[in-house]
C-alpha positions as CSV (number, residue, x, y, z in Angstrom):
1,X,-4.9,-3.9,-0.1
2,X,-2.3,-1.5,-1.7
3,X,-2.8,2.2,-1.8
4,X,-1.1,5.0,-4.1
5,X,1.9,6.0,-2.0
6,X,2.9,8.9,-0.8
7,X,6.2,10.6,0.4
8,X,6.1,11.8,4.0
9,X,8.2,14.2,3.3
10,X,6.1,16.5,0.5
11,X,2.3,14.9,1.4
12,X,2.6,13.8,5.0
13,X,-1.5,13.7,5.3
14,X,-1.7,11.3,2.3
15,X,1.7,9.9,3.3
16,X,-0.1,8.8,6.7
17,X,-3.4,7.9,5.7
18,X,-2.3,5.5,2.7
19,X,0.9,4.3,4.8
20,X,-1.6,3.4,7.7
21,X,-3.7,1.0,5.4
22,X,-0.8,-0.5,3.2
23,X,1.3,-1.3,6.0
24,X,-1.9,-3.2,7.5
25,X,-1.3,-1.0,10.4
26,X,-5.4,0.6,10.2
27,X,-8.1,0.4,8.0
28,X,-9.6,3.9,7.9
29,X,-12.6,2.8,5.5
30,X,-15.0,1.5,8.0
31,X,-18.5,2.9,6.8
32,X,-18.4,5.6,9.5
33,X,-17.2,8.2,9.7
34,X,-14.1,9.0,11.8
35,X,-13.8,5.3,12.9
36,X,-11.5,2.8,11.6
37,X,-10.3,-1.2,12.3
38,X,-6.6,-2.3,14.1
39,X,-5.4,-4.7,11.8
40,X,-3.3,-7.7,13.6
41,X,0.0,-5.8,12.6
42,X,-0.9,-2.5,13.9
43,X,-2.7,-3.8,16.9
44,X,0.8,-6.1,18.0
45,X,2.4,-2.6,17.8
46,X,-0.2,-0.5,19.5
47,X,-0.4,-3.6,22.2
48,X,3.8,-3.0,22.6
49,X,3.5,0.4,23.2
50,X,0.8,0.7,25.4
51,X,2.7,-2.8,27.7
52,X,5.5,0.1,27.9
53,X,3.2,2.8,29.3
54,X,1.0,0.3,31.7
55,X,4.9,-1.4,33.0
56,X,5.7,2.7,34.0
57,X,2.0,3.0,35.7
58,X,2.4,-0.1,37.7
59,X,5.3,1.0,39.0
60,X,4.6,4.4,40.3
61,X,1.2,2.7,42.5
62,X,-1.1,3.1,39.8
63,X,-3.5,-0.3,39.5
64,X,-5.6,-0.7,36.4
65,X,-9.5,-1.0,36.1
66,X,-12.9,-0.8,34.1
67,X,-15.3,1.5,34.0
68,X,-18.4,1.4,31.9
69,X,-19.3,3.0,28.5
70,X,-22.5,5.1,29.5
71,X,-22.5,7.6,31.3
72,X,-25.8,8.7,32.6
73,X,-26.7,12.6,31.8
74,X,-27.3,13.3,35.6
75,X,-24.1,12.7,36.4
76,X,-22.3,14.1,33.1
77,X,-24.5,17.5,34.2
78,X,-23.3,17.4,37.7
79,X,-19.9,19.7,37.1
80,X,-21.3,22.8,35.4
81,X,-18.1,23.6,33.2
82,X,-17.3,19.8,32.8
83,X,-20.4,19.5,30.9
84,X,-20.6,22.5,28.6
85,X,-17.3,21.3,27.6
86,X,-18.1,17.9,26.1
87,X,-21.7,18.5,25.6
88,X,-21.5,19.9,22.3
89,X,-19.7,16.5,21.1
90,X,-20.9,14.1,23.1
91,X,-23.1,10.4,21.6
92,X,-26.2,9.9,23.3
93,X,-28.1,6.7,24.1
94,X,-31.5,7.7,23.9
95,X,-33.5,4.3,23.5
96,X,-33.3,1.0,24.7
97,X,-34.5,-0.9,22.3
98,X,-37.9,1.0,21.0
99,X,-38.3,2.3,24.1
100,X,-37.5,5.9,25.0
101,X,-34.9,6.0,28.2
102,X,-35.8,8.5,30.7
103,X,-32.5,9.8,31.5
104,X,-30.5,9.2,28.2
105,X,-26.6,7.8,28.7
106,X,-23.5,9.9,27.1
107,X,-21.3,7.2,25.6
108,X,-17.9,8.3,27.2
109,X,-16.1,11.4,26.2
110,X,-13.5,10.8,29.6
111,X,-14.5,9.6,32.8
112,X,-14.0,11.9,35.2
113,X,-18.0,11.6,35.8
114,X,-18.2,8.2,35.2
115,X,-15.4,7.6,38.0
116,X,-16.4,10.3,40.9
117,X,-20.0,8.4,42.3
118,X,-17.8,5.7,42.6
119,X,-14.9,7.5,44.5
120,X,-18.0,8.7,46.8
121,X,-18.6,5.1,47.7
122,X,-15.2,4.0,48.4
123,X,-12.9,6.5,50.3
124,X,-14.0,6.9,53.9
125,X,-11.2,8.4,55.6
126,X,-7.0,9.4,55.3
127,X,-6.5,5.7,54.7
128,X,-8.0,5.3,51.8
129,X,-5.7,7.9,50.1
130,X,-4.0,8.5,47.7
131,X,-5.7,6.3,45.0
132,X,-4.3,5.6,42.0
133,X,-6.3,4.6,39.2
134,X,-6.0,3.8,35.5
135,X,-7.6,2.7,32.3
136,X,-7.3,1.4,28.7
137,X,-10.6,2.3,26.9
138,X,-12.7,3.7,23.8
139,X,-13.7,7.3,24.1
140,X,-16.6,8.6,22.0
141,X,-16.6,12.4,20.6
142,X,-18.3,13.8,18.0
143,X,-16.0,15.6,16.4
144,X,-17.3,18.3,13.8
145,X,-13.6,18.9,12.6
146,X,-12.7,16.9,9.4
147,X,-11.5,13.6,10.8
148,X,-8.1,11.8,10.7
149,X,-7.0,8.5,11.0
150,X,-5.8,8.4,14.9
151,X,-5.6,11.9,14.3
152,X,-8.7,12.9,15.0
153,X,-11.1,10.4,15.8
154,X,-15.1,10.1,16.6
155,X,-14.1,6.7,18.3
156,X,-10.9,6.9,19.9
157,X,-10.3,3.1,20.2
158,X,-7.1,3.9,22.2
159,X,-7.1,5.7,25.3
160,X,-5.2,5.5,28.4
161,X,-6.8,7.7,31.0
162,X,-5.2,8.0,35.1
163,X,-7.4,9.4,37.5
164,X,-5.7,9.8,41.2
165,X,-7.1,11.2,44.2
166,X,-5.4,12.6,46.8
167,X,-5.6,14.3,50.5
168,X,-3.9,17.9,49.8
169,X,-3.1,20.2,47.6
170,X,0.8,19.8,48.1
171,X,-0.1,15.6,47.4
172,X,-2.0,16.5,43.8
173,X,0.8,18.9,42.9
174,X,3.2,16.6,43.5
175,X,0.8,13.9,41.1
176,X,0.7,16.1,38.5
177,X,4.9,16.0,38.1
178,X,5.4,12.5,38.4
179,X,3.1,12.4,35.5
180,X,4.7,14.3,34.1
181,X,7.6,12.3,34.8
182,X,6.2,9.1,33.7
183,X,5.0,10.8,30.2
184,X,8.6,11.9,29.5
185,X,10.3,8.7,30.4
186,X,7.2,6.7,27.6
187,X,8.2,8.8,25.3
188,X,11.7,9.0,25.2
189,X,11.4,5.2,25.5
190,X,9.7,5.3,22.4
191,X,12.1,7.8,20.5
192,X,9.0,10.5,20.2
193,X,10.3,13.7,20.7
194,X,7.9,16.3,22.6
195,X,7.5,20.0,23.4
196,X,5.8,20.7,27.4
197,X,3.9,23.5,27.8
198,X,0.8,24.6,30.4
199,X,-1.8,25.2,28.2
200,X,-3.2,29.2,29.0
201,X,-6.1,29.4,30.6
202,X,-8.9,29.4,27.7
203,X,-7.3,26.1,26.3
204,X,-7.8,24.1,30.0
205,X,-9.2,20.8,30.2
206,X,-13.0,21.3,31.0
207,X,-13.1,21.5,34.8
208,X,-9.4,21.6,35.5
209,X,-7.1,24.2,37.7
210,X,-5.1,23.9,34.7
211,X,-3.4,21.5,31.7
212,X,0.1,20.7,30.8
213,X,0.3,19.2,27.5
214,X,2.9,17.2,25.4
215,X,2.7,18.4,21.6
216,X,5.2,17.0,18.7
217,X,5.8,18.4,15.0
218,X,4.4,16.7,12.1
219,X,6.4,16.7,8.6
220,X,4.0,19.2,7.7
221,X,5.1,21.7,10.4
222,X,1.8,21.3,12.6
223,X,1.8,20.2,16.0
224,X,-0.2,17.5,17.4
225,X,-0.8,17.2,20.7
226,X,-0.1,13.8,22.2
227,X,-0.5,13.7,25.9
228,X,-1.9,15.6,28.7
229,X,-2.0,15.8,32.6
230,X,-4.6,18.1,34.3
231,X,-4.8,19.1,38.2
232,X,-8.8,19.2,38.7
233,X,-7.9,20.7,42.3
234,X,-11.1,20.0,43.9
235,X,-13.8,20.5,41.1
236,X,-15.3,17.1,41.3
237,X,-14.7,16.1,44.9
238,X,-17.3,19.1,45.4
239,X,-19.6,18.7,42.8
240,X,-19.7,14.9,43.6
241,X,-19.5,15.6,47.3
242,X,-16.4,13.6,47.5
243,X,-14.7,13.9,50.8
244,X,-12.4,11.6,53.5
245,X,-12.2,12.0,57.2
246,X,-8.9,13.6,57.8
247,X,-6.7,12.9,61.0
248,X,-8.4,14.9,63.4
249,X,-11.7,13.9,62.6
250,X,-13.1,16.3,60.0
251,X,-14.6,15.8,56.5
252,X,-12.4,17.0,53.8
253,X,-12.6,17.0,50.0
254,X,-10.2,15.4,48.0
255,X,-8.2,16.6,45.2
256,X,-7.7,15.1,41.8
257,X,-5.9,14.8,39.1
258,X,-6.0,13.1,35.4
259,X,-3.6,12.4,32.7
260,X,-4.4,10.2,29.6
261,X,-2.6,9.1,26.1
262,X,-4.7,8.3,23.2
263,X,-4.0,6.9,20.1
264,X,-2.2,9.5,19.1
265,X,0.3,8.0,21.2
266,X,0.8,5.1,18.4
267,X,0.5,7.6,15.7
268,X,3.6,9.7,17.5
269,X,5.6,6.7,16.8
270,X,4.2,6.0,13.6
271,X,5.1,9.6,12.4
272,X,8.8,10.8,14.3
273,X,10.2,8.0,12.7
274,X,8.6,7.4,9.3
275,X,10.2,8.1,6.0
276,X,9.3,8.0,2.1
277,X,9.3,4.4,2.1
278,X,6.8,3.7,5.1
279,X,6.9,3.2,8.7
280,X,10.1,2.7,10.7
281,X,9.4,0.9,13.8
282,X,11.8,0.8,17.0
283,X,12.9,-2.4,17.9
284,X,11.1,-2.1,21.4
285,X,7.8,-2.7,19.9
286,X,8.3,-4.2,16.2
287,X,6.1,-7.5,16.1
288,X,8.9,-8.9,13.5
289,X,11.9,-7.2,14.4
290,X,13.9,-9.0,11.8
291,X,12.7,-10.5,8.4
292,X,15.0,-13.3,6.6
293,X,14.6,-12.7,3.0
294,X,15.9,-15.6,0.7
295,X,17.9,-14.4,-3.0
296,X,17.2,-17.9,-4.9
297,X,19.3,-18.9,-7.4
298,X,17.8,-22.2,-8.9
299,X,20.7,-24.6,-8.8
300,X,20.9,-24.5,-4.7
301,X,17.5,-23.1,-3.6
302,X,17.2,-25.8,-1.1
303,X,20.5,-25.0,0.2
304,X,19.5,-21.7,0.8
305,X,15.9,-22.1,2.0
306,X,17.9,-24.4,4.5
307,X,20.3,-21.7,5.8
308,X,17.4,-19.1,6.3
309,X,15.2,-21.5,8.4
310,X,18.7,-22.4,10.4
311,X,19.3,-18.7,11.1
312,X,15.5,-18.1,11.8
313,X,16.0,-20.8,14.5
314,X,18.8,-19.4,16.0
315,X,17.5,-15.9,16.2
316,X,14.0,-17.3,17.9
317,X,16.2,-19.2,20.4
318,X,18.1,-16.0,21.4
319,X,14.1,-14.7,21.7
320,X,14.6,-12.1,18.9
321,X,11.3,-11.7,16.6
322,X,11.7,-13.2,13.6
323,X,10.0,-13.8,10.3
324,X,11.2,-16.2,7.4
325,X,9.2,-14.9,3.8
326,X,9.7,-17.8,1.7
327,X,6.6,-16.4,-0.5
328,X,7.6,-18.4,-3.7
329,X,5.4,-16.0,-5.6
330,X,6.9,-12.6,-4.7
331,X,10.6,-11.4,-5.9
332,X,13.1,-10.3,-3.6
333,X,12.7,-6.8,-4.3
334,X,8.8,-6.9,-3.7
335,X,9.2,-8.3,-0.4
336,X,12.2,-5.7,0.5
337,X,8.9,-3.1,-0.4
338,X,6.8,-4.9,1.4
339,X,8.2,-4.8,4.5
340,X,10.2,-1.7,4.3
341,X,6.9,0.0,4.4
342,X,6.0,-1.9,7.7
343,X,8.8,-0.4,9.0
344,X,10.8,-4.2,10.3
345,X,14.2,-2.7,11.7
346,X,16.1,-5.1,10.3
347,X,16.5,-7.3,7.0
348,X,18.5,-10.2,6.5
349,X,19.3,-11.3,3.0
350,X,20.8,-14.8,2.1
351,X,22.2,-15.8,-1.2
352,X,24.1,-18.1,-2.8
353,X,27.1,-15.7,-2.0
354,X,26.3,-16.0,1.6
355,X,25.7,-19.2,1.6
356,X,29.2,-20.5,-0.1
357,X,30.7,-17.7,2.5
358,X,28.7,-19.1,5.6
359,X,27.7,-15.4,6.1
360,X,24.4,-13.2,5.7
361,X,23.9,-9.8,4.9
362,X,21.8,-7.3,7.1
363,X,20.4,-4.5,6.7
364,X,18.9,-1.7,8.2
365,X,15.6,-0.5,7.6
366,X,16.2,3.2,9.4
367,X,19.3,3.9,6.9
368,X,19.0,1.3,4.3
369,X,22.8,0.3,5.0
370,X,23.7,-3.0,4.7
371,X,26.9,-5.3,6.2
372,X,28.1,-8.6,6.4
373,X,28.9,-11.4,9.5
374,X,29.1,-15.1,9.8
375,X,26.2,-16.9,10.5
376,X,28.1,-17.6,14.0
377,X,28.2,-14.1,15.0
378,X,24.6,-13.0,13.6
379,X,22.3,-12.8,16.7
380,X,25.1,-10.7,19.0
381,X,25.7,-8.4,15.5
382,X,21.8,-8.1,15.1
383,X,21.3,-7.2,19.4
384,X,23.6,-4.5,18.7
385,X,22.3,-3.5,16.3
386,X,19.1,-2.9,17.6
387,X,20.3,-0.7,20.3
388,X,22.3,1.6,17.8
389,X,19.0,1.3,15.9
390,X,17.0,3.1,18.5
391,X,19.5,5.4,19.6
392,X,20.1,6.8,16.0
393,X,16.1,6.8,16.0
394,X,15.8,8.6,19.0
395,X,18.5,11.3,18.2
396,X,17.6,11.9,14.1
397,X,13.4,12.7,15.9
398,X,14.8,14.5,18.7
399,X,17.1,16.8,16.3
400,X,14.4,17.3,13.2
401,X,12.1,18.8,16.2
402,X,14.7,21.3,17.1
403,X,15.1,22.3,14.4
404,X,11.6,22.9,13.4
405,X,11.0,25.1,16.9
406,X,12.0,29.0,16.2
407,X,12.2,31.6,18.9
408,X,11.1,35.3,17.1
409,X,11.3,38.8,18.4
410,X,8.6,40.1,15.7
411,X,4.6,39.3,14.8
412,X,5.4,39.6,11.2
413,X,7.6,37.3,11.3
414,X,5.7,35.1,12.9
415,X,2.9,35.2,10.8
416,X,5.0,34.1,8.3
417,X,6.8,31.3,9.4
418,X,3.3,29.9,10.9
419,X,1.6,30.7,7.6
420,X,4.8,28.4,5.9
421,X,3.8,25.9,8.7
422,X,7.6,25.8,9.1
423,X,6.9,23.9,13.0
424,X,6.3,25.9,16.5
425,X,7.5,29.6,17.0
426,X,8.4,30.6,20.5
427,X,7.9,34.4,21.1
428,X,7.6,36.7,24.2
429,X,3.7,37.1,26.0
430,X,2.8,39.5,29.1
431,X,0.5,36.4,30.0
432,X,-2.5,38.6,29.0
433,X,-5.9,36.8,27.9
434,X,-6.6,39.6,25.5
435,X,-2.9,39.3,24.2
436,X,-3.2,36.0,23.8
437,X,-6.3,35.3,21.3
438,X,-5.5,38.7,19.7
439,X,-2.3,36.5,18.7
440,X,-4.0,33.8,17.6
441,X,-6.6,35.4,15.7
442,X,-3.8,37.3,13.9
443,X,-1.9,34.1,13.6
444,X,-4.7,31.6,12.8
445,X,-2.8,29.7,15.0
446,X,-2.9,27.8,18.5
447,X,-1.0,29.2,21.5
448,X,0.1,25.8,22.7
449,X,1.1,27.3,26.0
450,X,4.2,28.0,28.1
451,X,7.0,25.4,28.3
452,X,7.0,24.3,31.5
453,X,10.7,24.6,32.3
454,X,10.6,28.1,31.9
455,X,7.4,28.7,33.7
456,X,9.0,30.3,36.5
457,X,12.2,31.7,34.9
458,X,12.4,36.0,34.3
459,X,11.9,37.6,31.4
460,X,13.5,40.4,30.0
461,X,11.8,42.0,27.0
462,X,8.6,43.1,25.5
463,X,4.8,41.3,24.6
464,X,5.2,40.6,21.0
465,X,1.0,41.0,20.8
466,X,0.7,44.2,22.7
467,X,4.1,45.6,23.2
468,X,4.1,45.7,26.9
469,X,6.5,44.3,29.5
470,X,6.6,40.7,29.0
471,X,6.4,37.8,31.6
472,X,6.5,34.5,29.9
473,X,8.0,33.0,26.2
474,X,5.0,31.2,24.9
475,X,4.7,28.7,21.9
476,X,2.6,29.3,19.0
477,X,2.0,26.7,15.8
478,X,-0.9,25.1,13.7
479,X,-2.2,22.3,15.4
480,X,-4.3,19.6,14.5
């Protein structure tokens, strides 16, 4: 299953797509459209990073559950600018069977209608608050845009979705930032580097106060947006007729909020750290995080078949993930390409060198450089290794996405620098709707919103859209 490969550096679409397949990561050719198959590798990885993200939950009072698929059209309806948002790309159940149903189901776009009736039944009073929910699912949207793999997605068979209610304002607010929180610690775990902005408000989630998003740079200088947290205030709680019996007796509604990670999550990882050879995966979450790769030389094969199963064994027992590819039908160098492009951090390679020397050499998958230690000293050598690993990881991502985020004082040059998708371009906005999709009309670009550290800071200068006193430096790029 071996696909024409591509450089992420000059095709990063292609680079992706055909990466995703031949590093049995995805299979993207399922007959329909926009829906694909985890393939045991790629689901071990996705199942790593998503133990990360559900360890961070747990311990912040968030407790996982299970809500159904359907979601019956009465109660999809029930939030007026909930539903005109997802109607338009919603799958609909309309039989069951041959017969016609009389109120036909939504398969789930999100579950903020799915979870409120329920919310209705269980919280009485004050006690019964805050709740903190949270799911692993498959979302359904029809998505009209052309589709790509974990990209974009009509079946989006990763998504983590929280959903918390709450007795104030003040309590929601605070919600919303240790989501926040939580977001930036999963990522930085994972090496992902990410850009937080409020989205404006055209670009809110449908029924929300207001969205804060997390968006990265792909190679190819558009930004994908990876994570988002929403305050719904008290949309829901009213159109659900949600309320709790506060301390002096008297009905309330609650207020919400809901943040959720979908595949793109995985793909994040997948793309800040990839290269022209394939996938680079942090040593967190590799399945294999080290591959033993004999270099036979007839006369003492045994001898050295022997010395890789003895170092396999002692890397297993020191509970480091280890795979020994004795493949007797593949050369070395095929199986370095093999799983260079399934990104294992780090390669050992014995020979008959290493062997007469009682030594093996390693090698790192990030950089491709290679040293030497004894067989006694190769499990501390390769646990340090993994830490410098990640940090060198972490810091390349972290310093490519600076580097690809340009503050400008003029549209033209904006224009330009979106039109060479050279990454995001930070400019000066008086906050203005009209100023706002005048710039992206002009730009054919997303305003991705203002970063969220500066949301409250002054600005001195003018609107680069209508030349008026500015409020807020906003972030503009071409998104997927």
């Amino acid at each position: 299953m071996v696909v024409k490969r591509k450089k992420w550096s000059e095709d990063f679409a292609e680079w992706f797509r055909s990466t995703l397949i031949d590093a049995t990561v995805m299979d993207y050719r399922y007959p329909i459209k926009g829906c694909g198959v985890w393939l045991p590798y790629g689901f071990k990885i996705r199942r790593n990073i998503l133990q990360i993200l559900r360890d961070l939950l747990d311990s912040t009072g968030h407790e996982e559950t299970l809500f159904p698929l359907l979601i019956p059209e009465s109660s999809l309806a029930k939030e007026s600018t909930h539903v005109q948002g997802f109607e338009e790309e919603c799958f609909w159940v309309t039989h069951g069977g041959l017969t016609p149903l009389k109120v036909k189901y939504a398969l789930r776009p999100t579950s903020e209608t799915a979870i409120a009736p329920m919310l209705k039944l269980w919280i009485r009073s004050h006690k019964d608050l805050p709740l903190k929910l949270y799911q692993v699912v498959n979302i359904f949207r029809y998505e009209t845009k052309a589709t790509r793999p974990l990209l974009r997605m009509r079946e989006v068979a990763t998504f983590k979705e929280a959903h918390t209610t709450h007795a104030t304002r003040e309590e929601v607010e605070a919600q919303v930032m240790e989501a926040v929180n939580i977001y930036k610690e999963f990522f930085d775990e994972l090496g992902v580097p990410h850009l937080v902005s409020k989205r404006p408000k055209w670009d809110t989630f449908a029924g929300a106060e207001y969205s804060i998003a997390f968006d990265m740079v792909c190679p190819d200088g558009r930004s994908l947006q990876i994570g988002t947290v929403h305050n719904l205030g008290q949309t829901f709680s009213k159109a659900f007729d949600i309320t709790y019996e506060n301390m002096e007796g008297k009905q309330e509604y609650v207020w919400q909020a809901c943040y959720g990670i979908s595949g793109r999550g995985v793909a994040g990882v997948l793309i800040s750290h990839g290269d022209d050879q394939g996938f680079v995966i942090p040593p967190s979450i590799a399945p294999i995080q080290v591959v033993i790769i004999p270099i036979i030389y007839k006369e003492i094969e045994e001898q050295i078949n022997k010395t890789c199963e003895d170092v396999a064994k002692r890397l297993k027992v020191a509970n480091i993930k280890v795979e020994l590819d004795l493949r007797a039908d593949l050369t070395p160098g095929a199986k370095f390409y093999y799983w260079e492009r399934r990104g294992v951090p780090i390669r050992v390679e014995i020979g008959p060198r290493d062997v007469k020397q009682n030594e093996v050499t390693i090698v790192r998958r990030d950089t491709l450089e290679k040293q030497n230690c004894t067989i006694g000293e190769v499990t501390t050598v390769i646990r340090t290794l993994t830490e410098e690993i990640m940090e060198d990881l972490r810091g390349k991502a972290w310093r490519w996405m600076r580097d690809n985020v340009r503050r400008v004082d003029s549209l033209e040059e904006t224009k330009q620098l979106l039109a060479e998708k050279t990454g995001v371009v930070e400019v000066l906005w008086c906050k203005s709707r009209d100023c706002g999709l005048k710039l992206e009309k002009e730009t054919n670009a997303r305003i991705l919103g203002i970063p969220l550290d500066l949301e409250e800071r002054m600005i001195d200068g003018k609107c680069i859209s209508c030349g008026r006193k500015a409020t807020h430096i906003v972030r503009v790029a071409i998104a997927y």
